[in-house]
N, C-alpha and C positions, 0 to 999 in steps of 0.2 A: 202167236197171238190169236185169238177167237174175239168175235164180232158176232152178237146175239140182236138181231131185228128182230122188234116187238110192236104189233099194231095199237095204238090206242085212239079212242075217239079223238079228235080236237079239245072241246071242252075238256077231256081228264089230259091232257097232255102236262100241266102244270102238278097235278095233286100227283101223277105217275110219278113226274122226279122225283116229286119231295118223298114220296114213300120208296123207291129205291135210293136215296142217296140217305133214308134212317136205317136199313137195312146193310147197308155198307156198301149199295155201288154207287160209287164217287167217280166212274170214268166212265161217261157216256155224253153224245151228241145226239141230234134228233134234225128230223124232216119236217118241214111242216105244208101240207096240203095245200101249193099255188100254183096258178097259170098266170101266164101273160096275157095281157090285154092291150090293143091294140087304142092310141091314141093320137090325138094331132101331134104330138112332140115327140112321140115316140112309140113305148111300151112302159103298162104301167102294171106292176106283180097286186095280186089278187087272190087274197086266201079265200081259200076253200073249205068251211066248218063241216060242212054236209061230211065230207072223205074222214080218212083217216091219217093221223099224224105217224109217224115211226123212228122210236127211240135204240138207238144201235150202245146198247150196251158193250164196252170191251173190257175183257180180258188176258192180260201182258200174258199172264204164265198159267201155260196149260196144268191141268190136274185132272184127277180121276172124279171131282166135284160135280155133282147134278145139275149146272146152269139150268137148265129150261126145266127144271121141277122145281127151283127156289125161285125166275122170274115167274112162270107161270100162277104159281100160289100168289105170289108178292102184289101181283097182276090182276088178277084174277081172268088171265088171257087161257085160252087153248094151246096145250104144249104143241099142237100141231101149228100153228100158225106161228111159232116161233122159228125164225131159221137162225143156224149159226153157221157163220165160212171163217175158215182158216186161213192167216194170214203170215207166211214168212217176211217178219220184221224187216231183217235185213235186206234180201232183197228187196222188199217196197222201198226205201229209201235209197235204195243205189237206182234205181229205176229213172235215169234222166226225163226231160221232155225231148222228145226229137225235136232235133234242128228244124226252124220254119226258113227257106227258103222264101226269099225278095227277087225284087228285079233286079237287073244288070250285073248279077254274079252275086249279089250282098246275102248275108245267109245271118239269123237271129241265134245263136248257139249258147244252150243251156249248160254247158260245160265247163266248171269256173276254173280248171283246170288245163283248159285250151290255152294253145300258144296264141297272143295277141300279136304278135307283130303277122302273123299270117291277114295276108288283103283280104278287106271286102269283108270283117267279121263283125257285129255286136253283142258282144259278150252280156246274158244278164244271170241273176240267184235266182232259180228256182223256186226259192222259200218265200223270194219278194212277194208283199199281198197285193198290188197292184200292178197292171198292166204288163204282163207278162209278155205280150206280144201275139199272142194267141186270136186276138178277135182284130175284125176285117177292121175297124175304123183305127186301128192301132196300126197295121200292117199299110195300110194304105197311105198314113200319115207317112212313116218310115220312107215308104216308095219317096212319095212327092219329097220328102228332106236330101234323099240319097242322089235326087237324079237333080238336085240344085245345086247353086253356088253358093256358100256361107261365106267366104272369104273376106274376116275381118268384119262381118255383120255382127250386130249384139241381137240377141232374143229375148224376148218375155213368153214362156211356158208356163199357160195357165191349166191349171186341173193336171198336172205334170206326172202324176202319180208316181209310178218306177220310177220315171225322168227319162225313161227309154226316147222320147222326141227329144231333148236336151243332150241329151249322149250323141244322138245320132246326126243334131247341126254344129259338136264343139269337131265328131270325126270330118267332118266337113268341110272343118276349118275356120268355124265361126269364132269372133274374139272374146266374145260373154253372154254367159246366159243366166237368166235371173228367173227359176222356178217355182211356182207358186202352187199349194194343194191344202184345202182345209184340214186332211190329215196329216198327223205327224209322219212327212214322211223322208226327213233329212237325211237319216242313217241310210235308207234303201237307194235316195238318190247318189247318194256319194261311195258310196258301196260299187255303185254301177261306174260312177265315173272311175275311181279306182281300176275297178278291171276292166277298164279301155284305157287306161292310160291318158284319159282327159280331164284336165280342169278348169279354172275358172269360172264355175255354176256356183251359184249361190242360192240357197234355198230358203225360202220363207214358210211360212204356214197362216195363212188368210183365206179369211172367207170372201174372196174376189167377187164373188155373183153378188152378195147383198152388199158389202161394206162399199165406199165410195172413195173415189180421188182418191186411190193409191197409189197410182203412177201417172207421170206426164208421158209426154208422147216421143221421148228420148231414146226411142229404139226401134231398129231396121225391120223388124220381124214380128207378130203377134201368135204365136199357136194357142188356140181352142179347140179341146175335144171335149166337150161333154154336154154339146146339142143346143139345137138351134135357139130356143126360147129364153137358156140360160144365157148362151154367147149375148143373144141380143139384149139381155137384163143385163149383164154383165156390161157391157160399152155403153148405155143409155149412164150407167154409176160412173161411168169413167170417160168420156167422152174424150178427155184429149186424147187419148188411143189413138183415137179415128185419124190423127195427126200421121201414126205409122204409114207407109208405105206399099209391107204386105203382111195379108195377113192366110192363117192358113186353118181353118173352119173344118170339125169331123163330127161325128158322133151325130150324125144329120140323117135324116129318116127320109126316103125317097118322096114321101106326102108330103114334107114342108121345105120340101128344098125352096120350093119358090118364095114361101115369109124371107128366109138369110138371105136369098138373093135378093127383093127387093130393098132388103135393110141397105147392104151393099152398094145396092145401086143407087139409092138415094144419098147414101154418104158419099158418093163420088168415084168410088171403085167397078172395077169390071173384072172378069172372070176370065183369068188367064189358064187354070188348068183344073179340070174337072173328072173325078172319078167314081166310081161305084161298086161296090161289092156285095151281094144278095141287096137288102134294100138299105144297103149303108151307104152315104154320099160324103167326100171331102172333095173339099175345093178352095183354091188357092187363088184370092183378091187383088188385085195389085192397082195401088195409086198412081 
């Protein structure tokens, strides 16, 4: 497989497609010119028109065909600033993610082919589009689930994504969990539960942050990861929440830790276990 990077301003980024995909390239992705920017709730992506965009043309099946003299024309780009790399197919997709390693022995393994009854494992797909386990407020959550007691606790998993937090309080021993993500993301949560041999998750798909009173306060446990402004938008809609017991807050940016804490504090809870990874914070409430 061959992969043709081509620069185009921002503005022709749109009129490029359409004149490679009248030409006949129909398989292609692109970049588009952003940074992050730093905000009270977090970070917020920010294009960049000034830079240049970059569309990665591909190529399944090699041939003796001129690529960078038919983009180039088509383009009207410099063949020099075309680059193309070689990609063995097959090995990129045999290509696992390394194991990420947790606390207390527990290890996140991309291997859907691994033995589950071996301890201390959570098994997820690779392919999954969410929450891989990869970033600190995902990893962090995990720790805090792994090094608690679920026994016979029900959950509510809001922003649930994989459902990696859900997998990892049913291994715990929790007796229900009730998952919630504005994506459709049923098949991926139950996917995971499968290869762990866990069930009893039930998955919904709601938009929990705006929509209102969608649950009462019927359950042991609350996880939120997807930041402080939303969590707290999210329980001002649904207030009997605040009924829960404990709750377990991520996706929190070390500059507003203190808003979710004061929310907290003023609904009656206090801060039973508090952590941080770069300027990631999760922290864990209890009534």
């Amino acid at each position: 497989m061959e992969i043709y990077q081509i620069p185009v301003t921002y503005e022709a980024l749109n009129e490029s497609l359409e004149v490679l995909t009248a030409v006949g390239y129909e398989n292609w992705y692109y970049d588009i010119p952003v940074e992050n920017e730093r905000i009270e709730n977090g970070y917020k992506t920010r294009t960049l028109p000034q830079e240049n965009a970059f569309i990665h043309v591909v190529i399944q099946e090699k041939s003796d065909f001129d690529h960078v003299k038919k983009l180039s024309e088509t383009l009207n780009v410099s063949p020099t600033h075309i680059q193309m790399n070689e990609f063995n197919q097959d090995h990129m997709w045999q290509e696992p993610f390394p194991d990420v390693q947790l606390d207390g022995g527990w290890v996140i393994s991309f291997d859907t082919e691994q033995n589950v009854e071996r301890d201390k494992i959570i098994i997820l797909d690779s392919q999954g589009a969410f929450g891989t386990g990869l970033h600190e407020t995902t990893q962090d959550c995990v720790n805090t689930i792994l090094s608690d007691d679920f026994t016979k606790q029900t959950v509510l998993d809001l922003g649930c994504g994989s459902g990696i937090l859900s997998v990892a309080a049913l291994l715990k021993e929790a007796e229900y969990v009730e998952a919630v993500d504005i994506q459709p993301v049923e098949r991926e949560v139950k996917r995971h539960a499968q290869l762990n041999h866990v069930e009893n998750v039930k998955v919904l798909q709601r938009d929990a942050v705006n929509e209102k009173n969608l649950w009462d306060g019927e359950f042991d446990w609350v996880f939120i990861n997807i930041g402080a402004e939303e969590a707290v938008t999210l329980l001002n809609n649904h207030p009997q929440l605040l009924q829960v017991k404990n709750f377990l807050i991520s996706g929190v940016v070390e500059w507003n830790v203190e808003y979710i804490h004061s929310f907290f504090k003023d609904a009656g809870y206090s801060i039973d276990q508090q952590m941080q990874t770069n300027e990631w914070v999760t922290v864990t409430y209890r009534k």
